[in-house]
N, C-alpha and C positions, 0 to 999 in steps of 0.2 A: 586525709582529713575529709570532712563533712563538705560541698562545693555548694555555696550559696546559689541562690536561686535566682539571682539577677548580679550579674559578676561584677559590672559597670554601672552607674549612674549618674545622670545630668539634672543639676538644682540650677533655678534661675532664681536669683535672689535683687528682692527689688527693695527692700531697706538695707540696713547694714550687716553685713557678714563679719559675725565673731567666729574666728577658730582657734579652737583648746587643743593643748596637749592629753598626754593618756591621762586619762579622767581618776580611775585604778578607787574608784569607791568614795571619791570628795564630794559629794553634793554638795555640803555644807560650802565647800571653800568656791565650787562654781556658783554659787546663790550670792554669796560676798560678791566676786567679782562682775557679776551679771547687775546687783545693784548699783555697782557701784562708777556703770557705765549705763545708767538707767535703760537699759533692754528694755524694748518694745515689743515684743510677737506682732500687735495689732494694726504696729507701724511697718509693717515686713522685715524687720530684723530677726534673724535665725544665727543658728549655733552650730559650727561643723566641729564634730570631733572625728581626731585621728585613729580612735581603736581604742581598746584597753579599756571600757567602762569600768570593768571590775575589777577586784582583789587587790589585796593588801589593804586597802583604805577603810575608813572607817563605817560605808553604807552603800555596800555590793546593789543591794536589794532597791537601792531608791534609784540610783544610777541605772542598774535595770528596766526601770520606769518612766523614765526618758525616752525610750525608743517609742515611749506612746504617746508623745507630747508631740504637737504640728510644727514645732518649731524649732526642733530637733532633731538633727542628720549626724552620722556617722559610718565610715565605713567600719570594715573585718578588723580587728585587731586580734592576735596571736593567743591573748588570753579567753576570748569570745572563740573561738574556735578551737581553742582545748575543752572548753563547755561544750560547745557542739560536739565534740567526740566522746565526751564525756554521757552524752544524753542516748549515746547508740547501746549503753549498758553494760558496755564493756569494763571491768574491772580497775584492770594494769590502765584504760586510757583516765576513769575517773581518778587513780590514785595519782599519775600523773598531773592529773591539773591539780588536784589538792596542794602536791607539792609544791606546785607554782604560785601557791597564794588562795586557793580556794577552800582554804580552810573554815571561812567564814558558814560557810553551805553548815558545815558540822554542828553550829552554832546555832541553827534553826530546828525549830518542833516539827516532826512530819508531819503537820499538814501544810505548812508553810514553806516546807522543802518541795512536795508535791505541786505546790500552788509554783513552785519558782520555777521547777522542772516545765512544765506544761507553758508558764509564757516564756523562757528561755526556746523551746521547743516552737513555739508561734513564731517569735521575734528573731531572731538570732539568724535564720536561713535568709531573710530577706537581705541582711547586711552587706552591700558588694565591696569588695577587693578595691576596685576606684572608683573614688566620686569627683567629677567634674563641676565645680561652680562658675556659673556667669554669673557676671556683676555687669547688668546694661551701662547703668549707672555712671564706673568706672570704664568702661569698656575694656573689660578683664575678664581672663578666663582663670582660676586657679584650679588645682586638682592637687585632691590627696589621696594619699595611701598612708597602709600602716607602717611600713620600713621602706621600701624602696620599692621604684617602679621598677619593674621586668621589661626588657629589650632596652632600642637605644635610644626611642621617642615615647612624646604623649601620643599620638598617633597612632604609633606602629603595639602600643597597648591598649589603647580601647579596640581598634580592629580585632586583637589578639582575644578579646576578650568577647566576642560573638561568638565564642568558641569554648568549651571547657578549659579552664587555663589547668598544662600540667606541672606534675608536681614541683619541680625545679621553678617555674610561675611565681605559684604560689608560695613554694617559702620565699620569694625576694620579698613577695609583697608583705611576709606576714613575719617573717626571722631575719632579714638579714640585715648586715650592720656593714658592708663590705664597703661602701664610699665612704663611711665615714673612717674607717677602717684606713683606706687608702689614705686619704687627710691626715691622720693622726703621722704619716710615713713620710707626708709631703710633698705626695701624689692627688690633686689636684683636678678634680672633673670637668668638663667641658657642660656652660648651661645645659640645659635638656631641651632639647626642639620640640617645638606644638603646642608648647604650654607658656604662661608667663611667668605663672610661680608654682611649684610641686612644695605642696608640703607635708610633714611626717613627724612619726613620733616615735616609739618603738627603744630608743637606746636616749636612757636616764641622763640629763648631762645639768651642772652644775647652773647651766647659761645657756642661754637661748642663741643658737647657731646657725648661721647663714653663710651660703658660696651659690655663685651665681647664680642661678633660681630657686636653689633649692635651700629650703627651711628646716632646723628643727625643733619641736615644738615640747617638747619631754622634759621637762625642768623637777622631777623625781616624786609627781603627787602621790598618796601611800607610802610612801616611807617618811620617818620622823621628820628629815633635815630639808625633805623635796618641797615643792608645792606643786601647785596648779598653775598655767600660764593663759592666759587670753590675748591674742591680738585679735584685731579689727582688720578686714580687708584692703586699707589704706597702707597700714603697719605694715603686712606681708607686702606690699606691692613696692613702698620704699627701700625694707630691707636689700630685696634683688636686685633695684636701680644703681 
């Protein structure tokens, strides 16, 4: 796949930290929820999402337009990086994502497919694999990825990631579902060292799911029966305690 152009990044957040599950095209239902915790920008409150802006949902193209708003962060999510492959012209990669829900694209008049291509093509390489939040505030550090962090610390992954991460890396961060995989068996993970809270989204689940630091945030937005989830950096910090 496509290697973003900055793999890691550190946000220091001095109002309050909301973070969403995979977004997958809800504007609408992120604007409900963003009123309905009267979000600030002006007051420093910011919005971290875990990946996945696009597809399936109901406004690919608005959720895309986010990544231009000051008040909005997000790392790599699997579907954003099937677009990144998709953008290299390769056929079999664009028929690929179609199938994964990017059927929407088909939906648009060329020139607004063109218009999407070129800011997907701007925006989308910036996006890193891990974002690091500080919360002074709390004095909190949380970090998210899209599925799971790669190696056996937050630590031993930002280091890893001064580096091109390879591919095995990268699909933990952007495919894999293997702890929670383990859980479902009754095998059971060890917190994650360096971090306070790791949180993630990637694998659809009916309920919002926490074991020892780690979060999951995918409550099924884009499809009929899912929604969108919001917690406050408060919210994630209790979960893990």
């Amino acid at each position: 796949m496509t290697t973003p152009q900055g793999q890691f990044a550190t946000l220091v957040v001095e109002g309050r930290a909301f973070f969403i599950g995979d977004l997958h095209g809800e504007r609408r239902q992120l604007s409900q929820l963003l009123n309905q915790v009267n979000f600030a920008p002006e007051m420093g409150d910011r919005v971290i999402c875990v990946g996945d802006l696009i597809d399936r949902g109901q406004d690919s193209l608005a959720c895309l337009d986010l990544l231009e708003m000051p008040w909005f962060y997000c790392v790599l999510g699997n579907h954003e990086a099937m677009l990144m492959d998709a953008l290299s012209g390769d056929q079999e990669n664009l028929n690929s994502w179609l199938r994964c829900g990017g059927k929407w694209y088909l939906d648009l008049d060329e020139p607004t497919q063109r218009a999407m291509m070129i800011k997907a093509e701007r925006l989308l390489p910036a996006l890193p694999f891990g974002l690091e939040v500080q919360i002074p505030a709390l004095d909190a550090r949380i970090g998210v990825v899209h599925a799971d962090c790669p190696g056996g610390s937050w630590d031993a992954f930002r280091e890893a990631c001064q580096y091109p991460l390879n591919r095995f890396q990268q699909f933990d961060c952007l495919w894999s579902r293997d702890v929670l995989r383990e859980m479902g068996k009754g095998e059971y993970p060890e917190p994650l060292p360096g971090i306070d809270a790791l949180v993630m989204g990637h694998t659809p689940l009916q309920n919002l799911r926490s074991h020892g630091n780690r979060v999951w945030l995918d409550t099924g937005a884009g499809y009929p029966q899912g929604r969108l989830s919001l917690l406050n950096a408060e919210q994630i910090l209790e979960l893990v305690r």
